[in-house]
C-alpha positions in Angstrom: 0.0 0.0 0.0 1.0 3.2 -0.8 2.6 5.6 2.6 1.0 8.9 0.6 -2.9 8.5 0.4 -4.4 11.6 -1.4 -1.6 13.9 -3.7 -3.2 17.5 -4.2 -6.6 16.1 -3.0 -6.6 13.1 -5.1 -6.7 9.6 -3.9 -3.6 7.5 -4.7 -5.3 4.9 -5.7 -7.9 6.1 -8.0 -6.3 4.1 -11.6 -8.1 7.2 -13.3 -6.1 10.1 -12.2 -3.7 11.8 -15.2 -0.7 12.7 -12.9 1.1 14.2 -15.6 -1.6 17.2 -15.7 -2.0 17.5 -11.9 1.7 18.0 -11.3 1.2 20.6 -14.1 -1.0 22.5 -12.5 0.1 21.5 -8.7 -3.3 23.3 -8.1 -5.2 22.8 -4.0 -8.8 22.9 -4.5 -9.2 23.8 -0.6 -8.1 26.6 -1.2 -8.8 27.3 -4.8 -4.5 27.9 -6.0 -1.4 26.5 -6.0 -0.5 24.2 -3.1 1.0 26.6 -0.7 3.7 24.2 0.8 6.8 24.2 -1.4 9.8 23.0 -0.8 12.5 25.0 1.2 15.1 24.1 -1.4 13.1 24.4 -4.6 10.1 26.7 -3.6 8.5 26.8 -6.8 7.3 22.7 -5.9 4.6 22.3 -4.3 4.9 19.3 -2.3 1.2 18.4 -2.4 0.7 15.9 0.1 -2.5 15.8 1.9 -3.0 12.5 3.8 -0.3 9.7 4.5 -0.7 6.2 5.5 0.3 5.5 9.2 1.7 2.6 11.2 1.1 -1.1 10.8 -2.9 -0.8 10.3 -1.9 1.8 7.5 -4.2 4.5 9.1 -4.9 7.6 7.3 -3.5 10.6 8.7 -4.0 13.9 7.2 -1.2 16.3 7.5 -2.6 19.3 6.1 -5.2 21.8 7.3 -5.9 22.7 4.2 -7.6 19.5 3.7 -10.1 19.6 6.5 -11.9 23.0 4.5 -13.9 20.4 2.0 -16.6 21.7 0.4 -16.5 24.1 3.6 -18.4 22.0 5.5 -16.5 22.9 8.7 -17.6 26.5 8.1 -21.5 24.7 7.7 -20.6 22.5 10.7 -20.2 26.4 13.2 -23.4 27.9 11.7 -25.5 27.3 14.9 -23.0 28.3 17.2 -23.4 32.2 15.6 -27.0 32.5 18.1 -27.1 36.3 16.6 -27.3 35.3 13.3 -30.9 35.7 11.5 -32.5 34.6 7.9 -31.1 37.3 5.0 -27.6 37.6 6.8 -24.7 37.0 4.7 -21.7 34.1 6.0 -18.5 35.1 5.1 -15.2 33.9 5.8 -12.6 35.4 7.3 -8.8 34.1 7.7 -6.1 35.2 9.7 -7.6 37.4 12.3 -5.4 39.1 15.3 -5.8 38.7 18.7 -4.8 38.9 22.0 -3.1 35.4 23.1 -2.0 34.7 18.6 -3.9 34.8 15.3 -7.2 32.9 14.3 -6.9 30.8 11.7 -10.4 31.8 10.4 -13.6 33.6 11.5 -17.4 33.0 10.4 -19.2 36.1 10.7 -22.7 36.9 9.9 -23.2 40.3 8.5 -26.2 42.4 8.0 -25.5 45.7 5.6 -21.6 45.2 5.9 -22.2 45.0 9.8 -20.8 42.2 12.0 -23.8 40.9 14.1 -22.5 37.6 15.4 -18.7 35.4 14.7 -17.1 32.7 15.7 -13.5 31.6 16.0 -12.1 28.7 14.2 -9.0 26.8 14.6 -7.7 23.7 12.5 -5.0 21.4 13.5 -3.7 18.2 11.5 -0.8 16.3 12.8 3.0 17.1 12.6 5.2 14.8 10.9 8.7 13.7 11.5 11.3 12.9 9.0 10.5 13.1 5.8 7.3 12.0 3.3 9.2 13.1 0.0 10.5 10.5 -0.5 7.3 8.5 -0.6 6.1 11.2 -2.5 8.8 10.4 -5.4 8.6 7.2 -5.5 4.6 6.8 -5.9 4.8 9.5 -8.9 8.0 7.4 -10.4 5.9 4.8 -10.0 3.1 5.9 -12.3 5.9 6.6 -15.3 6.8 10.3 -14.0 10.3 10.9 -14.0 11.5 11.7 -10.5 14.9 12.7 -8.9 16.0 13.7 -5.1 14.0 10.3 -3.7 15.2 8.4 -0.8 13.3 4.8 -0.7 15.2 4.7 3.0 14.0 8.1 4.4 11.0 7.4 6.6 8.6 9.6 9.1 6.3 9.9 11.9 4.1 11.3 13.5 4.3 14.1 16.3 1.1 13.3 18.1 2.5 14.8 21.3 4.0 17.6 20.5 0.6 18.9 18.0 -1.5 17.7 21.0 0.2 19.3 23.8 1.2 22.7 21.4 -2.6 23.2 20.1 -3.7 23.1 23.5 -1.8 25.9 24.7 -2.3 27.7 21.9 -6.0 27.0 22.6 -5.7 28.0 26.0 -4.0 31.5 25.1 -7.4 32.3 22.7 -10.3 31.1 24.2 -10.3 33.6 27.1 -10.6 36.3 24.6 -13.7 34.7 23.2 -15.0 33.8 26.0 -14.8 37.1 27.6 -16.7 38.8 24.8 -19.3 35.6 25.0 -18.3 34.5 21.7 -17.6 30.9 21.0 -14.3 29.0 19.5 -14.0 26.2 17.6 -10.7 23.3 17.4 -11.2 21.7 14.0 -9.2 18.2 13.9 -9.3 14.4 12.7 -10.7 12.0 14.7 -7.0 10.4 15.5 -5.6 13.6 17.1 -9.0 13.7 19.0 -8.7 10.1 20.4 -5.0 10.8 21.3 -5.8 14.1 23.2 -8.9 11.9 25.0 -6.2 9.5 26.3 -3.2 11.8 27.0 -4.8 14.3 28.5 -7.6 15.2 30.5 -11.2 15.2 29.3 -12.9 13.9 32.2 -14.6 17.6 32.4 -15.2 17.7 28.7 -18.9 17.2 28.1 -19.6 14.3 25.8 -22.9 15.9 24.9 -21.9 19.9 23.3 -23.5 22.4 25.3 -24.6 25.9 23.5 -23.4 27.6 26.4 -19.5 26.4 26.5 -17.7 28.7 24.8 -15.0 26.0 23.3 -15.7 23.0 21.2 -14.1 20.4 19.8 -15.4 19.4 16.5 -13.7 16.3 14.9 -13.8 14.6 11.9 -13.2 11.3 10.1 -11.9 10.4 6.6 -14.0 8.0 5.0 -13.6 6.3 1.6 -16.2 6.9 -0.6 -15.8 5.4 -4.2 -12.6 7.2 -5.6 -12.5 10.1 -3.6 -12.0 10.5 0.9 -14.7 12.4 2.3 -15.0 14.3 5.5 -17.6 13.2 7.7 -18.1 14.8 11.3 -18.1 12.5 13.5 -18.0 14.3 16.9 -18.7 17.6 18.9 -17.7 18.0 22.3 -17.9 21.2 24.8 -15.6 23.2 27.6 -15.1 26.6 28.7 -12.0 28.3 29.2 -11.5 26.9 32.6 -11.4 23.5 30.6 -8.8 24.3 28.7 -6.8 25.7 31.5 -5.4 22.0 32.3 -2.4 22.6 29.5 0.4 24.6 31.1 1.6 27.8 29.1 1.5 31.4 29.3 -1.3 33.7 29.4 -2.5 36.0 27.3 -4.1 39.5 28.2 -7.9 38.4 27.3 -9.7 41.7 28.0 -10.9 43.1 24.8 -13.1 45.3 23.2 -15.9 44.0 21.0 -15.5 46.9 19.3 -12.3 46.1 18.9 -12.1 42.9 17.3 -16.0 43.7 14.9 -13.1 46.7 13.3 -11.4 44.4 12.5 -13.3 42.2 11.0 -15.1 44.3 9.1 -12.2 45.8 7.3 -11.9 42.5 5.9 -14.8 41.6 4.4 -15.2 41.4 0.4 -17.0 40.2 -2.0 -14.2 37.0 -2.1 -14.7 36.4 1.6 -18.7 35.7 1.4 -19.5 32.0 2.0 -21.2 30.5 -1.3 -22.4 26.5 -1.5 
């Protein structure tokens, strides 16, 4: 079995795929361009790789963010958590927003007349590798007639599932204060894997099972399932906390006191016409 399992959002194993034309173009349909991780030493390749095999049951690990924004279901997924939205509002999208505590990966706000009137925060977080997946990378397209150099067949990698574990959850811990403070609520997008590694390395016991409206953090995690040719995202849970929750990583704290004022500025200067959410 192949060690890379989807290469620029196609499945590895789909016989129909014209490689020749998709390394041509090198093109992530997540987020509608060119695959935004290159390599250091020839940044004009795009590396590509969205999901990798893992360990002796050859589970599928995705290693890119990117790849959990299919079809923008996530963005779907946080719709009822905006309680101020109302029918005629407009979604839109927002990405790298400043806070206190770190950045947001991306915000869903509805707007009314170019008006914030509700948002939430939204985090995702796929697993760090170690070593290197080029190599395996190489020798799948060399494989399928492409002519390849700078392989290793030796080279192997892993995955850092404490480190991305322990690292989101301080990161987590920094942010949700801020939301919380300005009764907004934040969302941890991740793979059921990292979610069932968290659950056992750290403590959940306070975690409610069933998501409550009123916590201001939740976990939403999803699973890849194999549907014909093509993975598909599938949500497969939602759990709740509060800030307190999070609290249990160690790290340093962030000034949470804000102005909603504040943070609706900024938000506002950002949206566009390219930022509203169409289906």
């Amino acid at each position: 079995m192949e060690k890379i399992a989807e290469l620029f959002a196609e499945n590895t194993s789909d016989k129909g795929v014209r490689w020749n034309k998709i390394l041509e173009r090198q093109n992530c349909p997540y987020i509608n361009r060119k695959c935004v991780k290159v390599r250091k030493s020839e940044p004009s390749i795009s590396i590509g790789t969205c999901t990798v095999a893992y360990g002796k049951d050859n589970m599928n690990v995705i290693i890119c963010p990117h790849r959990l924004i299919e079809n923008n279901q996530l963005f779907l997924d946080c719709i009822h958590l905006l309680s101020l939205h109302e029918p005629g509002n407009e979604l839109h999208i927002l990405s790298e927003i400043a806070i206190p505590g770190g950045s947001v990966d991306y915000v869903l706000a509805s707007v009314k007349n170019g008006k914030v009137k509700d948002f939430v925060g939204i985090e995702l977080q796929t697993v760090d590798t170690t070593g290197s997946v080029w190599g395996y990378r190489q020798s799948f397209l060399k494989s399928k007639g492409l002519e390849q150099s700078d392989f290793n067949a030796t080279a192997t990698f892993g995955m850092n599932w404490k480190m991305t574990a322990k690292t989101i959850l301080v990161q987590m811990h920094h942010k949700i204060s801020t939301f919380e403070n300005l009764n907004k609520h934040f969302v941890l997008v991740l793979q059921d894997c990292l979610m069932n590694y968290m659950k056992k390395e750290f403590s959940f016991e306070h975690v409610s099972s069933v998501p409550k409206i009123g916590d201001s953090f939740h976990f939403h995690s999803y699973q890849l399932l194999a549907k014909k040719s093509k993975y598909r995202l599938s949500l497969l849970e939602r759990v709740s906390t509060d800030a307190n929750g999070i609290a249990r990583c160690l790290g340093l704290k962030a000034e949470a006191k804000v102005d909603l004022d504040v943070i609706l500025k900024v938000l506002e200067g950002k949206i566009s016409e390219k930022t509203l959410l169409r289906l």
